[in-house]
N, C-alpha and C positions, 0 to 999 in steps of 0.2 A: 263676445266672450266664448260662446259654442264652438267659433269657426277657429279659435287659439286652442282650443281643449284638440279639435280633431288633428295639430297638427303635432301633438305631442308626441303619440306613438313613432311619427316618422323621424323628430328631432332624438327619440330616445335609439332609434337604430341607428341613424348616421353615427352619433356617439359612441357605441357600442362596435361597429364594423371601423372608425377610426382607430377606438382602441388596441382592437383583435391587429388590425395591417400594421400597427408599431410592433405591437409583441410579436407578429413575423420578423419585424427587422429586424430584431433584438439579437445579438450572439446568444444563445443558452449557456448553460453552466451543463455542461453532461457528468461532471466529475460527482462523483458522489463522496464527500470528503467524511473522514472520522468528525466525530464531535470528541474524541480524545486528547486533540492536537492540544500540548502544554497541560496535559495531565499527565500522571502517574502512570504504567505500565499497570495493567490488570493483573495481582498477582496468578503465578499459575506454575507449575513443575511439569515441563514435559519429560517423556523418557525418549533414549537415545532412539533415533530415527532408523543408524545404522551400526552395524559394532563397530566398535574402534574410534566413535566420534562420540563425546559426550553429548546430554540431553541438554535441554535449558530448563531455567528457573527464572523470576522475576531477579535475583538477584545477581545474575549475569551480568546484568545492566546498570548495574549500583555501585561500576567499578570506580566511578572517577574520570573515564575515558568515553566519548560521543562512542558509538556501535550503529550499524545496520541493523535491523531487523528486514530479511527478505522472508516473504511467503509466499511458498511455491508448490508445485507438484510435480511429479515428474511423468504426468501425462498429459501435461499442459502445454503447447506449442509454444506459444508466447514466451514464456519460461524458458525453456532451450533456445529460443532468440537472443534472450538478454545476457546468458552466460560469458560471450568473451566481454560484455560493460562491467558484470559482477567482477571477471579475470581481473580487468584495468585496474578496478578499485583499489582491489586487495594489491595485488603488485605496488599501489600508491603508498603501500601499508592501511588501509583502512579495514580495521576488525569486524567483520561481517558472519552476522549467525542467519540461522534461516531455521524457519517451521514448514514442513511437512505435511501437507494437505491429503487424508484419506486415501494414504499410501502404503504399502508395503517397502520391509527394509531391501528386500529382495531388487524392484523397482528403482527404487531412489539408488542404492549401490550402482546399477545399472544407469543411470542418469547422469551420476557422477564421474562413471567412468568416464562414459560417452561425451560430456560437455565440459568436463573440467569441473573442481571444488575447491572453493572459493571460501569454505565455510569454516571458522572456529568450533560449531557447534551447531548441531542439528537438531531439532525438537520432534517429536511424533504426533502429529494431531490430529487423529485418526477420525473424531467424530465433528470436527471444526471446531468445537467449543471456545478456542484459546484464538481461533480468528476470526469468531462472532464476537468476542469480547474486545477485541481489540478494534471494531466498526470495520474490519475489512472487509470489501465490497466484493471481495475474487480475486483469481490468479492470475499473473506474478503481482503482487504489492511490495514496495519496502517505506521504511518505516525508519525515521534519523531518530534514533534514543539518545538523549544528553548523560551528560555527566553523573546526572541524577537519577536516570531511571527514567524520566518524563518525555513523551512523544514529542517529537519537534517537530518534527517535516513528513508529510507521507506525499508517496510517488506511488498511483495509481497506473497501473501498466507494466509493461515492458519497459526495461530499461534500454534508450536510446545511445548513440556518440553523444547526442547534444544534450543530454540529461546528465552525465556524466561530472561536467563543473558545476549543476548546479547541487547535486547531491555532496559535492566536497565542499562548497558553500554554505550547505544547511550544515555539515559536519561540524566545518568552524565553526560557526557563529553558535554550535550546540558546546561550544567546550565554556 
């Protein structure tokens, strides 16, 4: 009985060192997703980002029509990356608003010029509040709002070519 107790600790490590060598196999999940997806938009009223372009509100989104929500900065490389996919979009006709990450109108004006605007409507969200409420993880994010208001699709990143059909995908299937 003694000589099975002593070989416990060593069956309790192989156990242990099998389990760790599987969760190396494993793909990770690195995405860090909303827990919002198919709720509500958080209400919230931003002011205009830049003049000339209106702010947003929760009820932007309560048109009846699937919309974009991008959130970006215009000191964010990645961001000026994805500018001609946001181009494609809109050219698709897909109505696309964005929020303003702890920016100046000055800034974003200058971003806009520089990479093209894509945008319906800009929001200012100067302290994040309106992208901690929304579970966004950082910049660029966008964000498929349905018919209703209610988050459908988030796309963490840059947007790609090859991301391109699947955000026209999540569009439809949001109407």
């Amino acid at each position: 009985m003694k000589r099975r107790v002593l070989w416990l600790p060593l069956l309790a490590f192989v156990a242990i060192a099998v389990l760790f060598a599987w969760m190396l196999t494993r793909e990770p999940d690195r995405q860090v997703r909303s827990r919002l997806i198919g709720q509500p938009l958080p209400a919230f009223t931003l002011a205009p980002a830049v003049p000339g372009k209106p702010g947003l509100t929760t009820a932007t989104f309560r048109t009846g029509q699937p919309r974009l929500l991008n959130v970006f900065g215009s000191w964010c490389v990645p961001c000026a990356a994805e500018a001609p996919q946001l181009a494609k979009l809109a050219a698709a006709g897909v109505p696309i608003d964005a929020i303003a990450i702890r920016d100046t109108p000055e800034k974003v004006a200058t971003f806009l010029r520089d990479y093209g605007d894509p945008y319906a409507a800009i929001g200012d969200d100067r302290n994040s509040s309106v992208q901690l409420a929304l579970g966004s993880s950082g910049v660029p994010e966008t964000f498929v709002i349905n018919r209703e208001g209610r988050i459908a699709h988030q796309h963490i990143g840059a947007i790609r070519d090859e991301d391109v059909p699947v955000l026209l995908a999540a569009l439809k299937a949001a109407r």
